[in-house]
PASE-292554 format. One record per residue (C-alpha): residue in one letter; x, y, z. Coordinates in pm, whole numbers, padded with zeros to 5 digits, always signed. Each point is the difference from the previous one (the first is absolute). Layout:
BEGIN
aXYZ...
END
This chain:
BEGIN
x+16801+07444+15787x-00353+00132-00134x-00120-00312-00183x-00324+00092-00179x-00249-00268-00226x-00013+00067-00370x-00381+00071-00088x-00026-00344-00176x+00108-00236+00281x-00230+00215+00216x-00308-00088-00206x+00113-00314+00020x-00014-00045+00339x-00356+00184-00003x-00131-00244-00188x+00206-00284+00183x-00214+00144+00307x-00350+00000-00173x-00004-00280-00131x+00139-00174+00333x-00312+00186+00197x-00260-00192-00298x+00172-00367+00076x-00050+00078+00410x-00353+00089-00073x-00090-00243-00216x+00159-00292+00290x-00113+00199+00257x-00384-00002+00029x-00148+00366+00042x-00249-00001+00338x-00365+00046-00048x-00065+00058+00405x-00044+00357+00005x-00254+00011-00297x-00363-00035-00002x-00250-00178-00212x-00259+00251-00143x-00341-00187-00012x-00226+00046-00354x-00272-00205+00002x-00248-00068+00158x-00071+00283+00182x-00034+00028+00394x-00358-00147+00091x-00072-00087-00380x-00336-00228-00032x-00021-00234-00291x-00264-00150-00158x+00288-00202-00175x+00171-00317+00143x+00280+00049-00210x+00224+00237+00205x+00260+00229-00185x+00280+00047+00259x+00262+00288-00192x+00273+00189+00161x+00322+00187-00114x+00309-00152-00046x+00296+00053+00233x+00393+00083-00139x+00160-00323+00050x-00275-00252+00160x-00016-00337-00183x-00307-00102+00178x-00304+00095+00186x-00183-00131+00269x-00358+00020+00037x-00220-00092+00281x-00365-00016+00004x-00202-00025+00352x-00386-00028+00061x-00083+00276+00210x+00318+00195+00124x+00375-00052+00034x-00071+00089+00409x-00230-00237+00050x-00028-00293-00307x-00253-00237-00058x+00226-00191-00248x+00295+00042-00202x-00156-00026-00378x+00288+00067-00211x+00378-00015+00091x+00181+00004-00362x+00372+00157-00146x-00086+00159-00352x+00275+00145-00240x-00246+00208-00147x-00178+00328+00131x-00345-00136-00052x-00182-00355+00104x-00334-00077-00079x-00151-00262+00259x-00380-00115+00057x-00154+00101+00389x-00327-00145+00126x-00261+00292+00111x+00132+00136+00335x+00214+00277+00167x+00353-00011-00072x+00349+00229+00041x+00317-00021-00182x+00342+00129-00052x+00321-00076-00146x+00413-00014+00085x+00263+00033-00288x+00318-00199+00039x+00296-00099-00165x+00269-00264+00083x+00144+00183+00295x-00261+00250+00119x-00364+00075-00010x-00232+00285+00076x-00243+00050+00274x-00322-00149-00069x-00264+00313-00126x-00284+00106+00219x-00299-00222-00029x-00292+00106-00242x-00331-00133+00053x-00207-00154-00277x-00379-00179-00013x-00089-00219-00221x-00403-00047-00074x-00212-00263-00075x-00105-00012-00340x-00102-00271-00290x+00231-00260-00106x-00103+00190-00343x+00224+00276+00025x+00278-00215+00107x+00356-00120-00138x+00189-00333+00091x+00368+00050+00054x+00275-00200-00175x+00264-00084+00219x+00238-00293-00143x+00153-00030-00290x+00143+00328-00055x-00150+00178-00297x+00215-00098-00341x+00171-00270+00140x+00214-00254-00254x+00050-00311+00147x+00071-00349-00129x-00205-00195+00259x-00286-00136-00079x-00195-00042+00309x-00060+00381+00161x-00215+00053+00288x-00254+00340-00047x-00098+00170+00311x-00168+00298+00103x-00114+00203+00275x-00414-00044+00163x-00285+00223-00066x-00246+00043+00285x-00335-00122-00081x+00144-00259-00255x-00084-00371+00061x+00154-00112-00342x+00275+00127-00249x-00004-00077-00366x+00345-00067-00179x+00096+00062-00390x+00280-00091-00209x+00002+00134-00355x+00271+00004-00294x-00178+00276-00199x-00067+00277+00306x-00361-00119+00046x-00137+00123-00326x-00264-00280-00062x-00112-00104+00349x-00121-00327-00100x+00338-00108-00115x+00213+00071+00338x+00242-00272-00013x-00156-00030+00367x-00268+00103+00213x+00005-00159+00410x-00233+00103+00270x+00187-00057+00331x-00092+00061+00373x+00381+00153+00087x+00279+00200-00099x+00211-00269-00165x-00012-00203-00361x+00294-00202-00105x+00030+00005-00386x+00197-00161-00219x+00083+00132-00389x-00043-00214-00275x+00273+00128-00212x+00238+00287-00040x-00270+00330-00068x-00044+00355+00151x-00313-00008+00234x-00235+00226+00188x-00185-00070+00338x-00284+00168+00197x-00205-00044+00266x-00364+00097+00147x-00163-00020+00322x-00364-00156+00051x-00237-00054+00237x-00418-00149-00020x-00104+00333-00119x+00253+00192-00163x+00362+00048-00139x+00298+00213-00018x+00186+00178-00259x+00255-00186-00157x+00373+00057+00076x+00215+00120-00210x+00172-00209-00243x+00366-00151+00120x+00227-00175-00277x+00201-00285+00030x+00262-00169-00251x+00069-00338-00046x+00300-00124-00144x+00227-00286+00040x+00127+00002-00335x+00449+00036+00032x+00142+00283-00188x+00240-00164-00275x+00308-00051-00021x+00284+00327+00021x+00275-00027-00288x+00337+00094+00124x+00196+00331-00149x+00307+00029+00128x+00302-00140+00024x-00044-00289-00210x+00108-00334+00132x+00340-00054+00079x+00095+00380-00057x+00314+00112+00207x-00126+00345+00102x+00122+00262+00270x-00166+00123+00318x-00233+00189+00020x-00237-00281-00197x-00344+00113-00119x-00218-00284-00032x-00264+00092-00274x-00330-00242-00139x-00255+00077-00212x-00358+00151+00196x-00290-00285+00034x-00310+00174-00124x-00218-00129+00327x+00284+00063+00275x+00014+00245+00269x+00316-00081+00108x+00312-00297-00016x+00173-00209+00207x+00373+00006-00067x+00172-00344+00134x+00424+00028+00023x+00184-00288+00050x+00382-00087+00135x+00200-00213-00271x-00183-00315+00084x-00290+00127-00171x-00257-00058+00291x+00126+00150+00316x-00137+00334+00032x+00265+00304+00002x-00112+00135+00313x-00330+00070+00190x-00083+00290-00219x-00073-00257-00264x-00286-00055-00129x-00054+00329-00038x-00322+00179-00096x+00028+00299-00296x-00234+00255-00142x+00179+00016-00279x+00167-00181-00336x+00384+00046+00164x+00187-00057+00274x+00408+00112+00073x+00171-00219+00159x+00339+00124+00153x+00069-00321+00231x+00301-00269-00026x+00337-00029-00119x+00222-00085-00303x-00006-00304-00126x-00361-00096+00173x-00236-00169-00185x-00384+00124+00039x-00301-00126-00087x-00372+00150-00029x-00332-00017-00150x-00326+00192+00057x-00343-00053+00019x-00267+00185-00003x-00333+00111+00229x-00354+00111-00074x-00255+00167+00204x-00166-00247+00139x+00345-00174+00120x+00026-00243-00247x+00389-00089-00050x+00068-00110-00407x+00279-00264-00069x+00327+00126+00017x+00201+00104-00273x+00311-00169-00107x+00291-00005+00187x+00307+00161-00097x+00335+00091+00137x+00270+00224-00008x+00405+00064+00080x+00121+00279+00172x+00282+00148-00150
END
């Protein structure tokens, strides 16, 4: 018998068998092993007059992260281990005393990782604290966050003795209004906010006889404020409605996303682990249960910052 495919079912199995190759690639991880990390910045036996060191390299197909190493004098003979740190990014700015120094970097993913790139050697001179720049290291840049009490840290400048610390609500535009101004001898100055605001932070190195540059200007948000309360769509209370259910409520102008509780027929047992469940969105299908059952739900919603708003009201509804 000479059984032959029509041309549609064909196709069909064409695309069956493309689509089946994306799903196996996107579970399994691609290998990075056999590639190579090509170096930008700085060059091979670059001097700086700058503390500030620009470290920039391409990025590798597939790597998630990259791991850079930082050695006074060479990788074959060390005199320390300066800077061990993963980075997401393809660049990494990071402050180095005056000295002789070699670097490279690996790219790696969850399952593999590259070989680390040949060393390149880089000296750093002594200059004036003048022509300096102070670091920022913690909190991230345009971070919202509902606590209060934050901790501001960043990295040490060689020939500082002193580091002077500014908070601002109006991006330091009249410097004798900073909301405040803190000379410290470390790297470290526990805050806390006053009230819900947007606010910008900077510091400067000092010493007897001169002073650095100032960093650049990080912003922070404050906010512990809840988002209000979501009003429920869909179904209305009591409605006998068929599988699947979209749950629907009305968008909560500060949210960024909502927490969806479900509930058994006893109104406060959860429906199953999945529950609460966080959402992106204004709607939710539900295709879970039986006929006859009884569910219950509500929704609340989430900010920024992580502030939770009171839930809504809760409502239930029959499956049919």
């Amino acid at each position: 018998m000479n059984l032959r495919l029509k041309p549609y079912p064909l196709l069909m199995l064409v695309m069956a068998g493309i689509a089946f190759l994306e799903s196996c690639d996107a579970i399994i991880e691609p290998s990075v092993s056999k590639k190579q990390v090509q170096l930008e910045a700085p060059a091979d036996h670059y001097q700086s007059a700058s503390y500030t060191i620009n470290f920039w390299w391409d990025e590798v197909e597939h790597a998630l992260s990259y791991h850079l190493q930082v050695v006074t004098q060479s990788f074959a003979s060390p005199g320390g281990l300066v800077l061990d740190t993963v980075v997401t990014r393809s660049r990494f700015s990071f402050n180095l005393d005056p000295g002789i120094y070699q670097w490279r970097v690996m790219a790696e993913n969850g399952s593999s990782q590259t070989a680390f790139t040949a060393p390149r050697n880089l000296e750093v001179e002594a200059s004036s604290i003048k022509q300096q720049t102070v670091q920022l290291t913690a909190p991230v840049n345009n971070l919202v966050t509902n606590q209060a009490f934050v901790s501001f840290q960043w990295g040490t400048l060689f020939g500082a003795t002193q580091y002077r610390f500014e908070i601002d609500t109006n991006n330091f535009a009249n410097e004798s209004t900073v909301l405040s101004n803190q000379v410290i001898p470390g790297q470290q100055l526990n805050y806390t906010f006053p009230k819900d605001q947007s606010y910008q932070w900077r510091v400067r190195a000092e010493n007897d006889t001169a002073q650095s540059r100032w960093s650049a200007i990080n912003s922070i948000v404050y906010d512990h404020t809840p988002p209000a309360v979501p009003g429920l769509v869909s179904p209305t209370n009591g409605q006998t409605v068929s599988l699947p259910v979209s749950l629907q409520w009305g968008a909560v102008a500060t949210a960024t996303r909502y927490k969806l509780y479900v509930f058994k027929s006893d109104s406060t047992s959860l429906y199953n682990t999945s529950f609460p469940l966080s959402v992106n969105t204004t709607s939710y299908s539900f295709n879970l249960g039986n006929a006859g059952d009884k569910i219950y739900w509500k929704v609340s919603a989430l900010d920024a910052a992580g502030n939770e708003g009171q839930a809504s009201e809760l409502r239930n509804f029959a499956l049919q």
